[in-house]
N, C-alpha and C positions, 0 to 999 in steps of 0.2 A: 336855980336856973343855970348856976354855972357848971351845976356836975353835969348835966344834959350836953351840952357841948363837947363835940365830938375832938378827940385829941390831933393836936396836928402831926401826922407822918413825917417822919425826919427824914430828910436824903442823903441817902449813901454811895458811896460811889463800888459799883459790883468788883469783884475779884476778877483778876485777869484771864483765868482760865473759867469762869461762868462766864466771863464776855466770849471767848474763842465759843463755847458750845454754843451759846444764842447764834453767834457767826455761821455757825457750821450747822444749823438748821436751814439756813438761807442757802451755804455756799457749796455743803455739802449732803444735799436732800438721801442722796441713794449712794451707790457704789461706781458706778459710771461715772455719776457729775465727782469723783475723786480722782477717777482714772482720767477724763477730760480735764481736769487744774495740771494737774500732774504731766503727761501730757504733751499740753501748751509750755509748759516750763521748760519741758525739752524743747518744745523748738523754737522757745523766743532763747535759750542758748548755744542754737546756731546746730543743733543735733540734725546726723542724717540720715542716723538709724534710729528707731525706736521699736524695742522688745519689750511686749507687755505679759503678764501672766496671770489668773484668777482663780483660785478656788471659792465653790460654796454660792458663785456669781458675786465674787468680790469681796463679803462679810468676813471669808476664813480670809484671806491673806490677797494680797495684790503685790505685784512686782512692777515698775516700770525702769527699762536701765535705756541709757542713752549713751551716745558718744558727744556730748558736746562738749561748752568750755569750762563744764565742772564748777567747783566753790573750794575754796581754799576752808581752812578749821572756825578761823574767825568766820566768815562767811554762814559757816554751819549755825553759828548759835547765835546771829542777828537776824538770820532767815528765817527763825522761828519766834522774833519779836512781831507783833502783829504790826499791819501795816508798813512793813520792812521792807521796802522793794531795788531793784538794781533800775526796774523800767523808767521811771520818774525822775526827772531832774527838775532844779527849781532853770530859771533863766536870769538874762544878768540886772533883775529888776528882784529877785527872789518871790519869784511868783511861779507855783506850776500849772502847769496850762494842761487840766484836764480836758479839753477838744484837741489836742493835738496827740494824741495816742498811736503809736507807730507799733506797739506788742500786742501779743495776744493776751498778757496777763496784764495787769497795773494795780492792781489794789491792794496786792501785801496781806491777803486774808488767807489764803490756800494752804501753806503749811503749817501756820497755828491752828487752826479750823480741824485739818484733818488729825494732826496730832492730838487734839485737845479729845476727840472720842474714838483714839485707837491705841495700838501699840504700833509705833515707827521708828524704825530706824532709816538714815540716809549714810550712805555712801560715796563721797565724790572725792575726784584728782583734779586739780588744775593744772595749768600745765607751769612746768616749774616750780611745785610744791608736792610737800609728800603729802599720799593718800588720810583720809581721817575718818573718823564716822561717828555718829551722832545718835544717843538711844532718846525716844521721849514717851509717855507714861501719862495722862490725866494729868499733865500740867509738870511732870518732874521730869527733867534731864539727867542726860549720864552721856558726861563726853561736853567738848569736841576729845577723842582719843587718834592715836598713830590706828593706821587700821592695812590690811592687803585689798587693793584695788585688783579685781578682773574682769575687768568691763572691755568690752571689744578694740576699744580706741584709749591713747594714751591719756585722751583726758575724760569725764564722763561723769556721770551720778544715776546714780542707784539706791532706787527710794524704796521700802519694803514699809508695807502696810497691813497688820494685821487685828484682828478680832474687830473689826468695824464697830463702832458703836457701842462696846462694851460698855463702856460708861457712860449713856444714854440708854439703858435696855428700854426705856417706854419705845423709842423710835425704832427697836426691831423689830414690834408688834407690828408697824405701817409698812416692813419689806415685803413685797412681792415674793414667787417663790422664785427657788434658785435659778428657773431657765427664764422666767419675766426678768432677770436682774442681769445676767447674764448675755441677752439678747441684747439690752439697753447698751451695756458695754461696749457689742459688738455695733452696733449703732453708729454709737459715739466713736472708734476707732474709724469705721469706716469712713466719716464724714469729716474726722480731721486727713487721711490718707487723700480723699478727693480733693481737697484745696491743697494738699503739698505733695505732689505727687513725684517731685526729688528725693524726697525721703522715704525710706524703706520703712515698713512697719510688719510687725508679725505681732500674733494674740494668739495663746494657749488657756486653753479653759479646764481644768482639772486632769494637767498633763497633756491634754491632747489638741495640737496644732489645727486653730479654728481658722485663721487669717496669714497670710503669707503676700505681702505685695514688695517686689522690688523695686528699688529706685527706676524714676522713668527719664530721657530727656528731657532738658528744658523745652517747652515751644508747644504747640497745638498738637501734632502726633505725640507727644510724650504724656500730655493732659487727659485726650481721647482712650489710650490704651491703658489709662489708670481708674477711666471712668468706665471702661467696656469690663476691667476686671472687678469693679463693685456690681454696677447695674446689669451686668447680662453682656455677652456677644449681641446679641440682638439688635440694644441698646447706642452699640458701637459702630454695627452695621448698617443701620437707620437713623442715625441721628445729622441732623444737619448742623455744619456751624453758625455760632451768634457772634457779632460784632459788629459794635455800634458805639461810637461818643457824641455826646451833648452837653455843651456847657459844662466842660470839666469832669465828667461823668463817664465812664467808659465802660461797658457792657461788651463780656467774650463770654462764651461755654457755648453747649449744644443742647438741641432739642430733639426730640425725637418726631420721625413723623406723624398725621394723626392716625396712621392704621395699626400705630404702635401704641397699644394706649392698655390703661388697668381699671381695675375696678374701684382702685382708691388715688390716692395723693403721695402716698409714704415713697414713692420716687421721683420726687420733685423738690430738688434742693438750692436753697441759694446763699452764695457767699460774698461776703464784705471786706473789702478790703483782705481780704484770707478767712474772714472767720463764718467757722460756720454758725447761721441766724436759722430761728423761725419766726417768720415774721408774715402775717395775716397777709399782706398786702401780696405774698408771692401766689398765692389762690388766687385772687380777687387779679392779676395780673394774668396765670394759664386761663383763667375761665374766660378771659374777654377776648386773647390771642386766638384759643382755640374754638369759639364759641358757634360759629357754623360750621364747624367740620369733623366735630363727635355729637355722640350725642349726652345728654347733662350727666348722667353716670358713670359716664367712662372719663378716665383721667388721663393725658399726655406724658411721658418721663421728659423730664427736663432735669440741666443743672445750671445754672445761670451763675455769675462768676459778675461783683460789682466795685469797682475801684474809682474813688475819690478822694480828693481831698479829706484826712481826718478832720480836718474844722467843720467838716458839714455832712458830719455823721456822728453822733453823739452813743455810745457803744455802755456808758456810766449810766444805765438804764437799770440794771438791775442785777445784783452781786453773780447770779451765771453767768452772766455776761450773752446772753442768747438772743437776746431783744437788743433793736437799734432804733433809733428816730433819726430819721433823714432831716435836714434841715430844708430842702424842697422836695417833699413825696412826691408833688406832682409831676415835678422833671423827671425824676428815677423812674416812676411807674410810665412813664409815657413814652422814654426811651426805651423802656422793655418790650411793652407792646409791639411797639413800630417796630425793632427790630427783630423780635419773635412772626411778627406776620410776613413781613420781610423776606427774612431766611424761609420761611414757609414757603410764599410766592417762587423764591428762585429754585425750587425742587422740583417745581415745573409736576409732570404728572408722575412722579415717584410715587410708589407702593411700597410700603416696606415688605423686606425678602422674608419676615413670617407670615406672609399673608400665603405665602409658595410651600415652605416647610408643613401650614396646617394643611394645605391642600394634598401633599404628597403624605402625609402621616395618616388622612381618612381613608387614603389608596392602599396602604402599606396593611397586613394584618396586626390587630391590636396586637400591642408591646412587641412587636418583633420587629428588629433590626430591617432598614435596607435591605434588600435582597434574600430575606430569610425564607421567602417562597423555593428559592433553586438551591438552599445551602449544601442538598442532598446530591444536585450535579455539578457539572464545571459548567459555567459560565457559555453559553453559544456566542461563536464568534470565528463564524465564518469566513473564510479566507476571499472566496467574491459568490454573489449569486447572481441570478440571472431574471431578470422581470418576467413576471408569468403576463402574456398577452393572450386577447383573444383574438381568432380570426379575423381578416378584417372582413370576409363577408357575413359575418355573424350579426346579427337582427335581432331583437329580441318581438316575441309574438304579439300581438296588442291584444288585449284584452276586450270579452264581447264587451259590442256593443262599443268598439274601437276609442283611438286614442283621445283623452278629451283637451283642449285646447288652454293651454297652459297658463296660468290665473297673472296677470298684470301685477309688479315687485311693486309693492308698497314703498308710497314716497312721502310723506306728512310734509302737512305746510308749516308747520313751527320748524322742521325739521331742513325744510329748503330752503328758509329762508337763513338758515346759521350759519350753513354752508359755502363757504364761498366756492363759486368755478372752478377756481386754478386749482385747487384743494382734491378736486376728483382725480383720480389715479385706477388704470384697470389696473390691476393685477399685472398681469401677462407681461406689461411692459415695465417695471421696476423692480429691483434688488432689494431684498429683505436686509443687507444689510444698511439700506440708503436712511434707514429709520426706526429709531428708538422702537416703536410698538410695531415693525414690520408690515408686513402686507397681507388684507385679508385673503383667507381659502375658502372659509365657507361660516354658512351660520347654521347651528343645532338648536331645532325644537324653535326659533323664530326672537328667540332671546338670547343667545349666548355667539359672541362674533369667536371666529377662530384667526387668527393669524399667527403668518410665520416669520420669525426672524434672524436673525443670522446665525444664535447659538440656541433655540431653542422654539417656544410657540405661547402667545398670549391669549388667554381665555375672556373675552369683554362679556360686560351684563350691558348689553347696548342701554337699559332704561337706567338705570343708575349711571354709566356713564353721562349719558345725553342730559340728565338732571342735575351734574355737577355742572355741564355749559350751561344751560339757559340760567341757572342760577347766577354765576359768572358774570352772564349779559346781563342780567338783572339791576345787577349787581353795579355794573359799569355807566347802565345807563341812570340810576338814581345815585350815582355819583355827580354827574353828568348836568342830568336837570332838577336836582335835590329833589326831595321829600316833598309831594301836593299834603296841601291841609282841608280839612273838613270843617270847616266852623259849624259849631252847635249853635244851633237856634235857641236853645237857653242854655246859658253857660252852667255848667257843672261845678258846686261846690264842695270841698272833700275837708271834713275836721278832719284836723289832725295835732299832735302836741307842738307848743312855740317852736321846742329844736327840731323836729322832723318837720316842719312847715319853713321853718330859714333856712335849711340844709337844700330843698327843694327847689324854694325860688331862687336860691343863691348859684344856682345852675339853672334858669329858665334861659340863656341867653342859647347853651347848647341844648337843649331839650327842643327850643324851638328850629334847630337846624335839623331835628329827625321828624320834623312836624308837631310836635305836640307843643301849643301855643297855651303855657302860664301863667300866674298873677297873685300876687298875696292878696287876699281881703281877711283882712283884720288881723291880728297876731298868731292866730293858731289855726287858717284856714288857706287856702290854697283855690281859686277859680280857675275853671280849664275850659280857656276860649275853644281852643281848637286842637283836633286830633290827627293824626295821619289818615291819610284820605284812603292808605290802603289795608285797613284794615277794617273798613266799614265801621258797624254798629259792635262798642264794645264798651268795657265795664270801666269807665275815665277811674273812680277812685276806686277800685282795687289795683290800677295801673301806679295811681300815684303814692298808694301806702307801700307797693313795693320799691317801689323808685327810692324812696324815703330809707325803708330799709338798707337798699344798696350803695344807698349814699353813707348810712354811718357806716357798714361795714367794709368796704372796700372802694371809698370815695368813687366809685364810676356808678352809671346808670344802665348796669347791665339787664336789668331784665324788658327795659324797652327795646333798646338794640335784639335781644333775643327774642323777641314779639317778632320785631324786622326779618329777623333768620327766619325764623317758624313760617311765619304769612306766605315769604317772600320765595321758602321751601316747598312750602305745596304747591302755590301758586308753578314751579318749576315742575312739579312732579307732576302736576295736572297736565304742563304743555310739554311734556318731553316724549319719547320716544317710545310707545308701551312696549312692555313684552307679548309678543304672539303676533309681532306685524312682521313682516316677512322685507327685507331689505337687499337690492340687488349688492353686486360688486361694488360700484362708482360710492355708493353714498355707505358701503362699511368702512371704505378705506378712505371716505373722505370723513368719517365718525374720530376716525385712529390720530389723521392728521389734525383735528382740531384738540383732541386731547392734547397730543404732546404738543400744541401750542398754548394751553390754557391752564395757569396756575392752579392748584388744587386738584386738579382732576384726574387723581389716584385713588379721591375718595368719595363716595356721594354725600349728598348735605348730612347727614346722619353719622357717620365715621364709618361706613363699610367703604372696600373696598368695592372697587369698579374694574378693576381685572385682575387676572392671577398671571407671570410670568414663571414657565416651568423650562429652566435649562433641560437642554439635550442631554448631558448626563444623568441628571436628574429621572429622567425616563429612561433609560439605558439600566439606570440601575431598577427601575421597577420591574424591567422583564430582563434581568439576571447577564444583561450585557455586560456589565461590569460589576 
């Protein structure tokens, strides 16, 4: 009986560099999360340059050199003790207070991590000591040694990182190939440059210069022209600013309009205290901002920019350091919103200016240049011309069976009733410059308003327009007198598991202010008194297993609100303005005046735009004037 018994395992304590590799599975997954530790090191030592360099996408060799405060010799060869940090002090109780993190690094894993599965040397001067450098090897040193410092600034470190993983070959087999690893880099470069946009940075990728940003000013211009140099001119040109605090919480960056939108997310960034996070909630935050004014596949560029107190953001989440938990999600995430819909709001009927570029590029012959219809003459540019008139006793003939009596301008009653009075303007009598969308000239084909304005001429889709107002009203007036409820005549039971049924009722109290009236019965079931009154007959528990969903993923209840958009969309689209109805003077220009009084209304509920603005150059150049 006793040989059957299984022998007890003895514990050992692992060797210090098999600890650094298990580390550097966690801290250093790829080539990028090395160039990102690396990095951050420069600029938690005050660096204002950083020159990064990569072969192979990082595997054959990585360079990162700075100008900051450098490390002295001793410095070299305790910064490759694990957990050896400068960030971390104890306090005068000798306690360190990991909630209170003011770096971007803190944990003292980065340089033994990455030396333990490559060949590195580091390079650094402090200032007032001589240069040194440091070789390290699968766990064996060589050096601190005297060494020649040429780093751009008198103080600096320069970190060389080569054959990645050599001593891990399993973990080459899980590299991407060299432009997958490479791109990643470029990623991660980009995204530390957006949050520190004082600091210059450049990245070369097998010799050849992929990244080049200069330092920008301090302040809101200098943030914007460092974010228009990652995201696009576009980006820069349409994006509105964010800025908003609540309870200690302060929210800055820009967002982009919604006619400026992509087909994914991957430009939608957000940062903490400086550092760049991905964090689920920043989705679950665009989707509810933007959620009536794209449509569900197209995605908004945003960069959002989040500063609090470190005691109430906990960043010790997980050795990347990528992931944060807010200590109140629900204030962060609600600050965001309001002040994303906000900055939306005060854009008033802005369009962004690619919605004018695609217009004039379908004009333009494919891939040809501006004006490459006339490249073959000079430019016409007439010194004066003379209006061609006609006689004035000139008639035109009427046709047999003579002139027919000309058809009464369409005036819809949804449509008069938006309008107010004062709002009507002929023509004749006001200045295109008196008004952002100018003064109508004429309508084409019974759907498209033409106006002119002072540098140019606006193209409106009258029925998308007029469905972005009544939407609006809609909008204003179930603000107004909230949400009617439908009670079922037999209430509706919906299984569902324990946590997706507490998750559910534990928000019945707002569920019931969009109308839909909840109740637990029993522990894993959910009764739905009553529904919103405006969406008739519909499916109560496929309503409520989404809601359930939305609730673990992104703590709000977006897909009911988005029921609301949707109902509350067509219902708009039904009463608005068709195309093919023919509108006099007074109510185009009183269509123009209630846009540019009416938030949103550059876009229709869908994210198309509702007009195109084409500057006067802009046309000038399509018939060779310029």
């Amino acid at each position: 009986m006793a040989d059957s018994v299984r022998p007890r395992p003895q514990i050992r304590k692992l060797p210090p560099d098999v600890v650094n590799r298990i580390a550097a599975g966690e801290v250093v997954e790829r080539p990028a999360a090395a160039v990102k530790e690396l990095a951050e090191n420069a600029l938690d030592a005050g660096a204002t340059r950083i020159d990064i360099a990569i072969e192979a996408g990082g595997l054959k060799r990585m360079t990162i050199e700075d100008d900051g405060c450098g490390m002295s010799a001793d410095d070299l060869l305790l910064a490759l003790d694990r957990h050896a940090t400068s960030k971390l002090s104890a306090g005068q109780d000798g306690r360190v207070d990991l909630l209170n993190i003011h770096t971007m690094g803190f944990r003292g894993e980065a340089l033994p991590s990455i030396a333990s599965v490559s060949r590195m040397t580091i390079t650094s001067r402090a200032a007032g000591e001589e240069a040194a450098d440091i070789f390290i090897e699968a766990g064996r040193i060589e050096g601190p040694r005297p060494a020649a410092f040429t780093g751009r600034g008198e103080t600096g470190t320069r970190i060389e990182v080569r054959d990645l993983f050599h001593a891990t070959p399993a973990r080459l087999k899980f590299m991407k190939g060299e432009r997958s690893e490479s791109m990643a880099v470029t990623d991660v470069v980009k995204r530390l440059a957006m949050a520190n946009p004082h600091v210059s940075f450049s990245l070369e990728n097998n010799g050849r210069n992929v990244l080049r940003y200069a330092a920008e000013a301090e302040g809101e211009a200098g943030r914007l022209a460092r974010l228009g140099a990652i995201m696009g001119r576009d980006f820069r040109d349409n994006a509105v600013a964010i800025e908003a605090e609540r309870e200690g919480v302060t929210l800055t960056g820009f967002a982009g309009l919604p006619t400026l939108n992509r087909g994914n997310a991957q430009m939608q960034f957000l940062f903490v205290n400086g550092r760049p996070v991905k964090d689920r909630m920043l989705n679950g935050v665009i989707r509810a901002a933007y959620q009536d004014f794209l449509a569900r596949d197209r995605h908004p560029l945003a960069a959002l920019f989040v500063e609090l107190d470190p005691e109430y953001v906990d960043v010790n989440v997980h050795p990347a350091k990528t992931e944060v938990r807010f200590r109140d999600a629900g204030n962060v995430r609600g600050l965001m919103i309001g002040a994303l819909r906000h900055s939306l709001a005060d854009a008033g009927h802005r369009a962004s200016t690619t919605v004018a570029g695609y217009a004039l590029g379908k004009v333009r012959p494919e891939g040809a240049p501006t004006g490459a219809l006339f490249a073959s003459r000079p430019a016409y540019n007439p010194t004066s011309i003379s209006p061609v008139r006609a006689p004035s006793s000139f008639e035109p003939a009427p046709p047999p069976g003579g002139w027919a009596e000309s058809a009464e301008p369409y005036a819809p009653d949804t449509y008069e009733r938006d309008v107010a009075p004062s709002a009507r303007v002929e023509p004749e009598t006001q200045a295109t410059e008196d008004f952002p969308l100018g003064v109508a000239r004429a309508q084409l084909h019974e759907t498209y308003v033409i106006a002119q304005t002072q540098d140019g001429i606006v193209i409106v889709d009258q029925h998308a327009a007029h469905e972005r107002l009544v939407y609006e009203d809609m909008k204003r007036q179930m603000a107004a007198g909230g949400v009617k409820r439908q009670a079922l005549l037999i209430p509706d039971v919906v299984e569902l598991t324990e946590d997706e049924a507490a998750r559910v009722v534990e928000r019945a109290e707002e569920l019931a202010e969009l109308g839909l009236e909840i109740e637990a019965f029993g522990s894993g079931a959910v009764c739905v008194r009553a529904t919103p009154a405006l969406f008739g007959e519909m499916d109560a528990a496929g309503l409520i297993r989404d809601l359930a969903d939305d609730f673990a993923e992104y703590d709000a209840g977006l897909v009911l609100k988005e029921r609301f958009e949707e109902v509350m969309g067509n219902m708009a689209c039904r009463g608005s303005v068709r195309s093919g109805r023919r509108l006099n003077g007074e109510e185009m220009n009183a269509l123009l005046r209630q846009m540019e009084a009416t938030p949103h209304s550059g876009q229709c509920n869908h994210g198309r735009p509702t007009y195109v603005e084409l500057k006067l150059a802009d046309i000038e150049k399509l018939f060779g004037r310029r």
